[in-house]
C-alpha positions in Angstrom: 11.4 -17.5 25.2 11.3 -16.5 29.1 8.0 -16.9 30.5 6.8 -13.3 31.7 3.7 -14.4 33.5 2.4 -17.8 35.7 -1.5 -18.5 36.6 -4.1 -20.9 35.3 -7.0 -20.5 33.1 -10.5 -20.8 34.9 -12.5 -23.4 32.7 -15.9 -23.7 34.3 -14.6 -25.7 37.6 -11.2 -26.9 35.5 -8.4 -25.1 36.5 -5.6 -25.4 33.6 -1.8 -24.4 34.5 -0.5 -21.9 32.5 2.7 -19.9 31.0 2.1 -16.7 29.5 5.2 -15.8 26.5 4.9 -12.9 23.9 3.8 -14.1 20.6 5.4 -10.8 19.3 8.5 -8.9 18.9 9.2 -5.6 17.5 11.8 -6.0 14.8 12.6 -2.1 14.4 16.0 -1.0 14.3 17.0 0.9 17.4 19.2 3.5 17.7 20.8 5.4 20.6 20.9 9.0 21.0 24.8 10.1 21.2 26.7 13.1 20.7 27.1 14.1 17.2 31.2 15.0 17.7 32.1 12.1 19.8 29.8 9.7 19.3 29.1 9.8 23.2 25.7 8.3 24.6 23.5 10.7 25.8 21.9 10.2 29.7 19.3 11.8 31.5 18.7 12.7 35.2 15.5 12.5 36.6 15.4 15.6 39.0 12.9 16.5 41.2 10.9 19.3 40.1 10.5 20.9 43.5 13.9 19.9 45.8 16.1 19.7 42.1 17.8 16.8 43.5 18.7 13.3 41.9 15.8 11.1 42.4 16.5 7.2 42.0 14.2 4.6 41.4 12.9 3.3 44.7 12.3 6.9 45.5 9.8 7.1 42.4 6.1 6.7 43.3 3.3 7.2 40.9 0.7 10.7 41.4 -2.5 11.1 39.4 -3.0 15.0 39.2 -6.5 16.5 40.4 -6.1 19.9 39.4 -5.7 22.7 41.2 -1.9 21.7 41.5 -2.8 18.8 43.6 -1.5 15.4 43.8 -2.3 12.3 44.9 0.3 10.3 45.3 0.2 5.8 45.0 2.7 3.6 46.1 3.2 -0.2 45.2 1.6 -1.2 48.6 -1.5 0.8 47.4 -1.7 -1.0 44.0 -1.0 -4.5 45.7 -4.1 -3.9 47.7 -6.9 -3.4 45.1 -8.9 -6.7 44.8 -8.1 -8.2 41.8 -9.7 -11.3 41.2 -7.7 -11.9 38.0 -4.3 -11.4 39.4 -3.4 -14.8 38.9 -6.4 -16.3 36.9 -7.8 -16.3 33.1 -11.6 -16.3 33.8 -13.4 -17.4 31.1 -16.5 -15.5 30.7 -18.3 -16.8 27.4 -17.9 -18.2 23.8 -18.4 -16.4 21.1 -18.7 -16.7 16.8 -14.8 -15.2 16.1 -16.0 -12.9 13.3 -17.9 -11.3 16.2 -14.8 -10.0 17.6 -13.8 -6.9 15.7 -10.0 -6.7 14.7 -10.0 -2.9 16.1 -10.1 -4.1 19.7 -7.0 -6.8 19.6 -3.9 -5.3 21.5 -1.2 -7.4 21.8 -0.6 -11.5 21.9 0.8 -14.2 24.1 1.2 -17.8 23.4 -0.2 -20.0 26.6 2.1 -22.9 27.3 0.5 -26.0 29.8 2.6 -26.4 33.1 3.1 -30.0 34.8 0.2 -31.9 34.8 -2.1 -29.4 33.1 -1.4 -30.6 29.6 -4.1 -33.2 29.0 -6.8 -30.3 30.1 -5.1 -27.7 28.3 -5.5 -30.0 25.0 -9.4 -30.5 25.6 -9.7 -26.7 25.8 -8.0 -26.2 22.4 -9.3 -29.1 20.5 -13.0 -28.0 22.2 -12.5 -24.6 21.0 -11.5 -25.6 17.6 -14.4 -28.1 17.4 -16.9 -25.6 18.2 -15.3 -22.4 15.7 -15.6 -20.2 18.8 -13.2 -18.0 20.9 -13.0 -17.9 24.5 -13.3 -14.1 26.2 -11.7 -13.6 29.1 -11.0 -11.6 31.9 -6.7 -11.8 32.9 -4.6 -8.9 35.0 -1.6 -8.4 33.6 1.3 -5.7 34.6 -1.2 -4.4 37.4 -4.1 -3.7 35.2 -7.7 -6.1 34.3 -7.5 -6.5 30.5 -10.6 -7.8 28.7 -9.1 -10.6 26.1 -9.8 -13.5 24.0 -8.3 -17.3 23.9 -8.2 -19.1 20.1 -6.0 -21.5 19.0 -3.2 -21.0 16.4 -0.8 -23.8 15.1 -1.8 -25.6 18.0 -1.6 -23.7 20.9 -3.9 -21.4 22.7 -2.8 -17.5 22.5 -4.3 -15.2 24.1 -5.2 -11.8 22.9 -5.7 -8.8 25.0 -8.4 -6.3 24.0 -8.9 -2.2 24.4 -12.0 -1.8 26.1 -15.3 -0.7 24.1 -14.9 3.2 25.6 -11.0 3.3 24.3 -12.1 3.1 20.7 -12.7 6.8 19.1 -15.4 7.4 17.5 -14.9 8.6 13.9 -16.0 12.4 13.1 -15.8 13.7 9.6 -17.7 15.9 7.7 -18.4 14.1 4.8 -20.1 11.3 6.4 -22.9 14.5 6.4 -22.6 15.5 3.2 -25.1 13.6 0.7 -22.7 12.1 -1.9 -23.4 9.0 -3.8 -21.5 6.8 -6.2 -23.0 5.8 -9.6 -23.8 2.1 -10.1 -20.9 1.8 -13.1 -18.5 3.4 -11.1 -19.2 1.0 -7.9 -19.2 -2.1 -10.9 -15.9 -0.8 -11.9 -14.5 -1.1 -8.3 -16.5 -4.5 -7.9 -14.2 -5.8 -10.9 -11.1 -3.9 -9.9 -11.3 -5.9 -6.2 -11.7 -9.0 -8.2 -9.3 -8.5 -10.4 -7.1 -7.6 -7.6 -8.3 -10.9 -5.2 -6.4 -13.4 -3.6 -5.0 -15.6 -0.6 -3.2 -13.4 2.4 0.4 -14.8 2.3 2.3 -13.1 4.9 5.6 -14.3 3.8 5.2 -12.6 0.5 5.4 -9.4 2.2 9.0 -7.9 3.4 9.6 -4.3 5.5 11.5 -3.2 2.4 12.7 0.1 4.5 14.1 -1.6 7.5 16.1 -3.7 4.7 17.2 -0.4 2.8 18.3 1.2 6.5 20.3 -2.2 7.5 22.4 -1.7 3.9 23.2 1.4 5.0 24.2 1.1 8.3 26.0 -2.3 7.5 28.0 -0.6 4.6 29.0 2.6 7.0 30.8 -0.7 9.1 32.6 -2.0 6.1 33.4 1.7 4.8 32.3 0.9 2.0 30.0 3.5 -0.3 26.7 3.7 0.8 24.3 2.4 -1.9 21.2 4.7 -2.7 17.7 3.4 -2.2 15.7 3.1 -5.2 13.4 6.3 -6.0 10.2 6.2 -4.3 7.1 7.0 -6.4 5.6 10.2 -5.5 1.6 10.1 -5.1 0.0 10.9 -7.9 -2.7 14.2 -8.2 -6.4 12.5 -7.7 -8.0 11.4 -11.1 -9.8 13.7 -12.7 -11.9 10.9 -14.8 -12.6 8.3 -12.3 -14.2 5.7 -14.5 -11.3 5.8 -16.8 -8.7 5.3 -13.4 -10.5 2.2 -12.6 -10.8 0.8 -16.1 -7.0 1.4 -16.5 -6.8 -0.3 -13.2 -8.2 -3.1 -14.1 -6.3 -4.0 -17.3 -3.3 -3.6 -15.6 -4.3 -5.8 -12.9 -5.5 -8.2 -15.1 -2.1 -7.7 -17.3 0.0 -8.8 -14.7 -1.6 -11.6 -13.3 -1.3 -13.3 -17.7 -5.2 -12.6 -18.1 -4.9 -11.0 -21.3 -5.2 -7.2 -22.2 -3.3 -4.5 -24.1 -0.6 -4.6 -21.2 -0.1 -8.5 -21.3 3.4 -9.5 -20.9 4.6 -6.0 -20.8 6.2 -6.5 -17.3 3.9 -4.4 -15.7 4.0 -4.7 -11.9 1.3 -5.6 -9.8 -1.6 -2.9 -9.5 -2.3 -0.9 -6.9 -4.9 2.4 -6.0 -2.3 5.0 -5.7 -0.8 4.2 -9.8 -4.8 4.1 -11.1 -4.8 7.8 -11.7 -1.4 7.6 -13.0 -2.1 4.9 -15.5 -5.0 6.8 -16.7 -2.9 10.0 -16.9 -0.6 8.3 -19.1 -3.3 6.8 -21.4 -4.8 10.5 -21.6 -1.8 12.0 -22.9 -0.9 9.2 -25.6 -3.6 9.5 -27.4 -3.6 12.9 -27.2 -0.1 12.3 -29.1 -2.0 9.6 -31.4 -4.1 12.5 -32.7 -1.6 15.2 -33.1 0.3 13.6 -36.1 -2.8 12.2 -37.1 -3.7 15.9 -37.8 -0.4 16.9 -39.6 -0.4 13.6 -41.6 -4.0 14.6 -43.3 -2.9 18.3 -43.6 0.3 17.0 -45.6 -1.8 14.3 -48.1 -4.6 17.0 -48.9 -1.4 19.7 -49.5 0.3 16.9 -52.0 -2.9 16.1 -53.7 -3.1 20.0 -54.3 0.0 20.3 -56.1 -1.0 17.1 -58.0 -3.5 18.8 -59.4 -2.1 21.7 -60.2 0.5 20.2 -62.3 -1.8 18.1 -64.5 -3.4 20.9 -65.6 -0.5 22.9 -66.6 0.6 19.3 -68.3 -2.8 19.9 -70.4 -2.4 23.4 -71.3 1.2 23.1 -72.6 0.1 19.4 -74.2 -1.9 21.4 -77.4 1.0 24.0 -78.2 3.7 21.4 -78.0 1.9 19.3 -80.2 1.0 22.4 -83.3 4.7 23.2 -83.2 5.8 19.8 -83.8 3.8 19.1 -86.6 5.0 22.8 -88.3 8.5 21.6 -88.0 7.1 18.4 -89.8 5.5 19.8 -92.1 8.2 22.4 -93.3 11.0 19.3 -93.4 8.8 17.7 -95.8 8.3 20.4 -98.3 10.8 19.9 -101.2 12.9 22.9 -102.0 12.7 25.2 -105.1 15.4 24.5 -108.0 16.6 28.3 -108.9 16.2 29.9 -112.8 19.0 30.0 -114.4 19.6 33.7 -115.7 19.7 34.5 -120.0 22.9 35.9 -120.7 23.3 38.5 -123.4 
């Protein structure tokens, strides 16, 4: 790492020997802008607006516009000459509680690094600051501008944070912070047990930029020539849940499905829950047992239909039973009777 900044942090009346390093770097993949038929990089002038003539750099000065199409116009001495205090000094101001600091007013972050003799102070102020489960903030001019920061320590060394100032952070302005909408108690329970079911330890590492991945195959297999390989399908967001009771409860048998807790889902290979798939989960437990019911329906239809013609057939069994029965014994009875020997005729 090159150090991009030299001073010493103001400790009361110690005076600790710094380097400043970023603890940061994008890992984005760049691109260049080029012609599309030649592949040629593409350059810009900067021309003057008034004269149209190439400008380089040493001829560039900075202007803050007035209005009126006026403009004042600074130069490096200018900047050079505002009284600074902090241009080569961390001033610590006060300690404070860290979860006093809100998250929405970190910027960016630099590790600190002793130089020479500085490192048996610099190790007070980090073990003292660790000791005490505060955070130093700080006053430090970096890049010709006062930044309000704060120092903690992190694997072992200090890093600094710089901070927006209180009048850079929006305010928020919606309308339905107005409106008077409240959420029933079961529903908020719901949500309680959803986050619960849903808890666990941050682990950083567990998390990958699965689209900077995806773009690297791509551009690594247009090198080789070989074919390009398709993403996977992204899920598309599902409609908001109509029932939202019934998204959260199917939220949180899923969740508790995939972490082995038990549930109608257990061991099914469901993935890991999440708020955009609730509504879809309860979607698709709508619609089966709307498909339960159907042939349930059909299957009642067809029995009461069967036990019709059952009927139907034992009674013609009965009718036909009586006249079966008279013409067998007539047959009976006429096999039995003997037969008539004939009368001989007289003869003259």
């Amino acid at each position: 790492m090159r150090a991009i900044w030299k001073g010493a942090v103001s400790f009361g009346l110690v005076s600790i020997g710094v380097k400043l390093y970023s603890a940061t770097e994008e890992k984005d993949i760049r691109f260049h802008q080029v012609h599309r038929e030649d592949g040629g990089r593409i350059r810009y002038k900067r021309t003057c607006q008034v004269c149209g003539e190439e400008v380089s750099y040493d001829d560039i000065a900075k202007g803050y516009d007035i209005g009126g199409g006026e403009m004042v116009i600074l130069t490096d001495e200018d900047f050079a000459e505002l009284p600074l205090s902090t241009s080569h000094a961390i001033d610590v101001l006060e300690f404070v509680p860290a979860e006093q600091v809100d998250p929405i007013l970190y910027n960016k972050a630099y590790f600190l690094e002793p130089e020479g003799t500085a490192t048996k102070p610099y190790l007070l102020l980090r073990d003292a600051l660790t000791d005490s489960e505060r955070v130093a903030i700080v006053k430090v001019a970096l890049r010709q501008r006062e930044q309000l920061a704060t120092l903690r320590v992190r694997e072992g060394v200090l890093l600094l944070n710089t901070m927006l100032w209180p009048d850079e952070i929006r305010k928020p302005d919606f309308g339905f912070l107005g409106e008077d909408l409240k959420v029933r108690p079961p529903e908020l329970a719901m949500a309680t047990s959803l986050i619960d079911s849903m808890a666990g330890d941050f682990q950083p590492d567990e998390f990958t930029d699965d689209y900077r991945a995806a773009l690297q195959e791509v551009i690594d297999a247009k090198v080789e020539g070989r074919e390009v390989v398709q993403p996977e399908e992204v899920e598309e967001a599902p409609a908001a849940a109509v029932d939202l009771m019934a998204a959260l409860k199917a939220s949180v048998e899923r969740a508790r499905a995939a972490r082995g807790e038990g549930g109608a889902a257990a061991g099914g290979g469901a993935g890991e829950p999440t708020p955009i798939t609730a509504a879809r989960s309860a979607q698709k437990k709508a619609a089966g047992t709307a498909a339960k019911k159907a042939p349930a329906k059909k299957t009642t239809e067809k029995r009461t239909a069967e036990k019709k013609t059952a009927a139907e057939k034992k009674t013609t069994t009965k009718k036909t039973q009586p006249a079966r029965k008279t013409a067998e014994k007539k047959a009976t009875k006429a096999a039995k009777a003997p037969t008539k020997k004939a009368t001989p005729r007289k003869t003259a």
